[in-house]
TORNU-24941 format. One line per 2 residues: number of its first residue (from 1); their letters; for each residue x, y, z of C-alpha. Coordinates in nm, 4 decimals, padded with zeros to 6 digits. Layout:
<pts>
NUM> a> X Y Z ~ ...
</pts>
This chain:
<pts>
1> xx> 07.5437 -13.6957 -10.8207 ~ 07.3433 -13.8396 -11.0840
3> xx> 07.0014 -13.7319 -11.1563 ~ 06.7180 -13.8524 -10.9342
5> xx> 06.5355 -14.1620 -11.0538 ~ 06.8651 -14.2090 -11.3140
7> xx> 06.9899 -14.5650 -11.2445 ~ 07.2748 -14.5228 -11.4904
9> xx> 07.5108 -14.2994 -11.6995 ~ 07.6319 -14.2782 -12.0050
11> xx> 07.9883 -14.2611 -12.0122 ~ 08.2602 -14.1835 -12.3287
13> xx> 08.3803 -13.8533 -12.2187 ~ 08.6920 -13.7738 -12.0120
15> xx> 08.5112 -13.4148 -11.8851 ~ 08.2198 -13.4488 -11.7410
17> xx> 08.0156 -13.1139 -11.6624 ~ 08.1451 -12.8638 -11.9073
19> xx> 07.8981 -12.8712 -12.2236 ~ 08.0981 -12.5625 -12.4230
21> xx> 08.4085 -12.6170 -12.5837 ~ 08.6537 -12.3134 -12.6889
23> xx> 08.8741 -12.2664 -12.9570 ~ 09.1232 -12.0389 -12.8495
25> xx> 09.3279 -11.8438 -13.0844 ~ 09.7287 -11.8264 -12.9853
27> xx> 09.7828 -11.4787 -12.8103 ~ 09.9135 -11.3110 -12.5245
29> xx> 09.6837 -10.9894 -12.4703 ~ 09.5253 -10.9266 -12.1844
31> xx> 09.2115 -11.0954 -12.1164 ~ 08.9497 -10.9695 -11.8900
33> xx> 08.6231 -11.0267 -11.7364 ~ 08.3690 -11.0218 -12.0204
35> xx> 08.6497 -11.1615 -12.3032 ~ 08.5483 -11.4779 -12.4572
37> xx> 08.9184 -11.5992 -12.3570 ~ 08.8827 -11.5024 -11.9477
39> xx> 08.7329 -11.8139 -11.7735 ~ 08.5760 -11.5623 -11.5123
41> xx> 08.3501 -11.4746 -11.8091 ~ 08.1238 -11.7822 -11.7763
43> xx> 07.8672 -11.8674 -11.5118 ~ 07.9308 -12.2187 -11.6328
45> xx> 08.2443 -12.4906 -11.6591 ~ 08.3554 -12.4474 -12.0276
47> xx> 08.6704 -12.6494 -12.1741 ~ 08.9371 -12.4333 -12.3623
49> xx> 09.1485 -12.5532 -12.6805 ~ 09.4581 -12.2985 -12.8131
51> xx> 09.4852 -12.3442 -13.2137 ~ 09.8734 -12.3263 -13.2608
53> xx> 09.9621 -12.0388 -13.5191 ~ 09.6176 -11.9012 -13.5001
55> xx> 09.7376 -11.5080 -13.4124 ~ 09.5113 -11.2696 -13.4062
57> xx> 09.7126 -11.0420 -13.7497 ~ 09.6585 -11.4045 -13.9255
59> xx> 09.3060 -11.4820 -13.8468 ~ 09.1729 -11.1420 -13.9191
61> xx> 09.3899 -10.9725 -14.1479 ~ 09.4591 -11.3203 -14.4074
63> xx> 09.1438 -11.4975 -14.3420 ~ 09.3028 -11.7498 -14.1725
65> xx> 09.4744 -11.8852 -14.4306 ~ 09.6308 -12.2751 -14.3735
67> xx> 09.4411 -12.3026 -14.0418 ~ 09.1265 -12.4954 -14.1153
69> xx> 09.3065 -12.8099 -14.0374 ~ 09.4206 -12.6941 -13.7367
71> xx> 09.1130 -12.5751 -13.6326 ~ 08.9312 -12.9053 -13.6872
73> xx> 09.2429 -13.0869 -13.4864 ~ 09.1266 -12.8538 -13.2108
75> xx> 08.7737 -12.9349 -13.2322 ~ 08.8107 -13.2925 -13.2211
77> xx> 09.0062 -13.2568 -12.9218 ~ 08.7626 -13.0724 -12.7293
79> xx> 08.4791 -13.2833 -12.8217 ~ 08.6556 -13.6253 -12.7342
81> xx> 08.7082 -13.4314 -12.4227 ~ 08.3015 -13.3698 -12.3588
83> xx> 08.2469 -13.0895 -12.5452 ~ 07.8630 -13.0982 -12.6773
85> xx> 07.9101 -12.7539 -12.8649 ~ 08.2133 -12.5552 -12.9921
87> xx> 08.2437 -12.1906 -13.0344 ~ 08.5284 -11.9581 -13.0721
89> xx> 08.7538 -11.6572 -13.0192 ~ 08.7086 -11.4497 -13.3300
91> xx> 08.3985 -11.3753 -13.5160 ~ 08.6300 -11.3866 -13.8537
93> xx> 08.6401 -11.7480 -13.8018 ~ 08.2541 -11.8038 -13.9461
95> xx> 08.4308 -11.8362 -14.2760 ~ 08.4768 -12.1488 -14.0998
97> xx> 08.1710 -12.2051 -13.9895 ~ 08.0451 -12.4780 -14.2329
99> xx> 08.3891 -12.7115 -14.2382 ~ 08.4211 -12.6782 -13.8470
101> xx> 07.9783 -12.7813 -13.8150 ~ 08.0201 -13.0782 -14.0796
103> xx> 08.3691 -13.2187 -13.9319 ~ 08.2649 -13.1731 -13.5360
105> xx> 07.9810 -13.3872 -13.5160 ~ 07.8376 -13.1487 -13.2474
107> xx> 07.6769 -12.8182 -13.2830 ~ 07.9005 -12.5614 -13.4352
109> xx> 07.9007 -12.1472 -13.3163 ~ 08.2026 -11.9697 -13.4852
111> xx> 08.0851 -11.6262 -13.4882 ~ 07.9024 -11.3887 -13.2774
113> xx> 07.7855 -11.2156 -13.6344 ~ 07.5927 -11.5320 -13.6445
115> xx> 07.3302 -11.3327 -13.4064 ~ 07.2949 -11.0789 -13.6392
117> xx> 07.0098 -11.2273 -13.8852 ~ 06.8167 -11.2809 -13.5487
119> xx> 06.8848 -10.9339 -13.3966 ~ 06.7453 -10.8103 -13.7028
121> xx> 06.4019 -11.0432 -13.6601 ~ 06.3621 -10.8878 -13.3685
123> xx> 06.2949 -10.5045 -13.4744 ~ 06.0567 -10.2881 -13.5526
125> xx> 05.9927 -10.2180 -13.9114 ~ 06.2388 -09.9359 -14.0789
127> xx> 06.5042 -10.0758 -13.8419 ~ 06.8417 -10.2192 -13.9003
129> xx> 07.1162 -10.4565 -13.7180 ~ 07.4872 -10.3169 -13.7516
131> xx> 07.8085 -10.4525 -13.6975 ~ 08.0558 -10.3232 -13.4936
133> xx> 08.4042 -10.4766 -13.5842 ~ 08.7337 -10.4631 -13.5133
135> xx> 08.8484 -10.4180 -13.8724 ~ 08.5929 -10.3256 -14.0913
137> xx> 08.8559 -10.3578 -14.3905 ~ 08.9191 -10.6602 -14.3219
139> xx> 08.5450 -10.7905 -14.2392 ~ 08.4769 -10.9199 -14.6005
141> xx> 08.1314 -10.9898 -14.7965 ~ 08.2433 -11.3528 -14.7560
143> xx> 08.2199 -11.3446 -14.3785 ~ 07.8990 -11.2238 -14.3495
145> xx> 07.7434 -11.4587 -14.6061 ~ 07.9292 -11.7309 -14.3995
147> xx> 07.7758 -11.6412 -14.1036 ~ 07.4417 -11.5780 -14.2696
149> xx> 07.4462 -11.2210 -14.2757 ~ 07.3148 -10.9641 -14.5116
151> xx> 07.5912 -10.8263 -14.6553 ~ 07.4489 -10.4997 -14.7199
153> xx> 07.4192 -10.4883 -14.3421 ~ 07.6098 -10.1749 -14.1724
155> xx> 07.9386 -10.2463 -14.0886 ~ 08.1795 -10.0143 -13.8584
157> xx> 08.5440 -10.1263 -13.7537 ~ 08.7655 -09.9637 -13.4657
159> xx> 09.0639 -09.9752 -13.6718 ~ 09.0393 -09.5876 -13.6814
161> xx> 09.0622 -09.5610 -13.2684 ~ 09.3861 -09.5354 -13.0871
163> xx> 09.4055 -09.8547 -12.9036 ~ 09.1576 -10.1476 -12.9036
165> xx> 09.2853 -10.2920 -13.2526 ~ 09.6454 -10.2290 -13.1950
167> xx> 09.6414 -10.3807 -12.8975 ~ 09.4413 -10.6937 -12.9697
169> xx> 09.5562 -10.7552 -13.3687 ~ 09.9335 -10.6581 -13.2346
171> xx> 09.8799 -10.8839 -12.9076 ~ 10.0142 -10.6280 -12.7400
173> xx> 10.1420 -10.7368 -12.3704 ~ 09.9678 -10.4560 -12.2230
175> xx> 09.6033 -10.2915 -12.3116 ~ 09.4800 -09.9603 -12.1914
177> xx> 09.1421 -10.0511 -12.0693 ~ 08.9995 -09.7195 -12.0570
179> xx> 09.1468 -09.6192 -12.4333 ~ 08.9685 -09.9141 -12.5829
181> xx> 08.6674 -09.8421 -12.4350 ~ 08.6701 -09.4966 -12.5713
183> xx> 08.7663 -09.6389 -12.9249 ~ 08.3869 -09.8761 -12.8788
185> xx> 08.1912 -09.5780 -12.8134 ~ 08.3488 -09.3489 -13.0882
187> xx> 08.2835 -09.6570 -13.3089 ~ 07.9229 -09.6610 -13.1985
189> xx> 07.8566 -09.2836 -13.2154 ~ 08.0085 -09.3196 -13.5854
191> xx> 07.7461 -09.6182 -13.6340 ~ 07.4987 -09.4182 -13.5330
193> xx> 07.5819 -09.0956 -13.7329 ~ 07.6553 -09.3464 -14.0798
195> xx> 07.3297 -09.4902 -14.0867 ~ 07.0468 -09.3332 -13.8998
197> xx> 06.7994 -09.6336 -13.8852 ~ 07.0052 -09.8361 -13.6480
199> xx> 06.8094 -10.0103 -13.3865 ~ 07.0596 -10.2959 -13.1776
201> xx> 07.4185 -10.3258 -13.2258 ~ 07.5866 -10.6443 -13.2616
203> xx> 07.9820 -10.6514 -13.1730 ~ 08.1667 -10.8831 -13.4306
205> xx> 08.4697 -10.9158 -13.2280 ~ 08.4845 -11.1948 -12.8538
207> xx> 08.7529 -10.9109 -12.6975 ~ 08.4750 -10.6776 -12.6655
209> xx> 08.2256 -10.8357 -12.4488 ~ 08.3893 -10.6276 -12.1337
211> xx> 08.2675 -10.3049 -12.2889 ~ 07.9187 -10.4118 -12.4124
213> xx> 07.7014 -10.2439 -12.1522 ~ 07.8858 -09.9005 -12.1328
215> xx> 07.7909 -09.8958 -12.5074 ~ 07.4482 -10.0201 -12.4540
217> xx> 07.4289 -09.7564 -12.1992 ~ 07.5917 -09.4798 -12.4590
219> xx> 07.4004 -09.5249 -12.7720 ~ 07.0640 -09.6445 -12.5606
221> xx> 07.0278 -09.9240 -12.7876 ~ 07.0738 -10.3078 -12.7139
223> xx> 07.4401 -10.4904 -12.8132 ~ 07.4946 -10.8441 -12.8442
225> xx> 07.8262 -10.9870 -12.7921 ~ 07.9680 -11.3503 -12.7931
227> xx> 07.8727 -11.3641 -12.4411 ~ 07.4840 -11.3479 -12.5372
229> xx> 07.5275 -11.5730 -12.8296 ~ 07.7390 -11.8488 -12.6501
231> xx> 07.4879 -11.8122 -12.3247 ~ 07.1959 -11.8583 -12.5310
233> xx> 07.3976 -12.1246 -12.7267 ~ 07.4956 -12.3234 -12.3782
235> xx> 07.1314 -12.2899 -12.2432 ~ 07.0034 -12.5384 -12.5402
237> xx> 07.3191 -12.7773 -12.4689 ~ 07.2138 -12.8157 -12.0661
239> xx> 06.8479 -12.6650 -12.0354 ~ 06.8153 -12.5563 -11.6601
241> xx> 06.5915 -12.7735 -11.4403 ~ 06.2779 -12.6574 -11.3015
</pts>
């Protein structure tokens, strides 16, 4: 139904109703509630897009190397579908960020780490923002800066644990849910114990949304995941009505 008093519409989409638009990387890991990738996620319709060749080893381990075209393919496609704003399934993608905003047309959220320079706004003085990640090795100076983050901003991977990054970097078939959470909170204690002026957390990779509050609830400390950033980032595409 169209608004009331609205005696037209403006048509040129062929999905009406779902303002967010996904680019998906191409995996087959398990996806649950709370994962960027699980549709069950969202309290809104959002329209998904898989980037072909986009793995999870090549997006985070080579920087995505030859998939910028690709990605912008993909991003066309969902916004001649109706998207109004794109986002992602891999904070690494914010080195991205500025070809996917300027070939789009719409606005443009690659990363969660985006949140960080805000998170850090937000806190007391003598307080920092860190990053948890799923490869700090791998999470370069270049990926921050893209995403407009300090790069002297604490960083902490789960590369050391026993299951979270195998399973998501190896798109493993199967993922032991209560392994990877342990590997999150061992990478937040180790946050915690690294750098003692820590006040909110910000999680770097989509996958690890499902485990945000347990390690809110852990280290006592607020995390932001994709699922804050996109939420926030759908509320200005369709403001609720009062």
């Amino acid at each position: 139904m169209a608004d009331k008093g609205t005696e037209s519409m403006q048509g040129g989409k062929s999905v009406y109703g779902a303002r967010l638009g996904i680019l998906m990387l191409e995996t087959r890991f398990p996806r649950f509630p709370g994962d960027v990738g699980n549709a069950h996620t969202w309290p809104f319709p959002v329209l998904y897009k898989v980037v072909r060749g986009a793995s999870s080893e090549r997006v985070v381990c080579q920087k995505a190397d030859g998939l910028l075209d690709a990605f912008k393919e993909a991003a066309t496609e969902l916004v001649s579908l109706g998207a109004d704003g794109i986002t992602t399934t891999c904070g690494f993608l914010s080195l991205f960020q500025d070809e996917l905003a300027a070939h789009a047309g719409v606005p443009v959220a690659t990363s969660s780490l985006m949140q960080a320079p805000f998170v850090q706004r937000l806190l007391p003085p003598g307080k920092r923002v860190g990053i948890i990640t799923i490869s700090a090795e791998a999470l370069t100076e270049e990926h921050l800066i893209k995403a407009g983050v300090d790069p002297s901003t604490p960083v902490v991977g789960t590369e050391g644990g026993k299951e979270f990054t195998r399973a998501i970097v190896g798109d493993a078939l199967e993922l032991d849910i209560a392994a990877a959470e342990r590997d999150i909170l061992d990478a937040g204690e180790a946050l915690l114990r690294q750098f003692d002026d820590i006040g909110a957390i910000v999680l770097e990779c989509t996958n690890m949304g499902p485990f945000s509050r347990s390690l809110a609830a852990h280290v006592k400390l607020p995390v932001f995941d994709i699922v804050s950033f996109a939420s926030w980032f759908h509320a200005g595409l369709s403001p609720r009505r009062f």
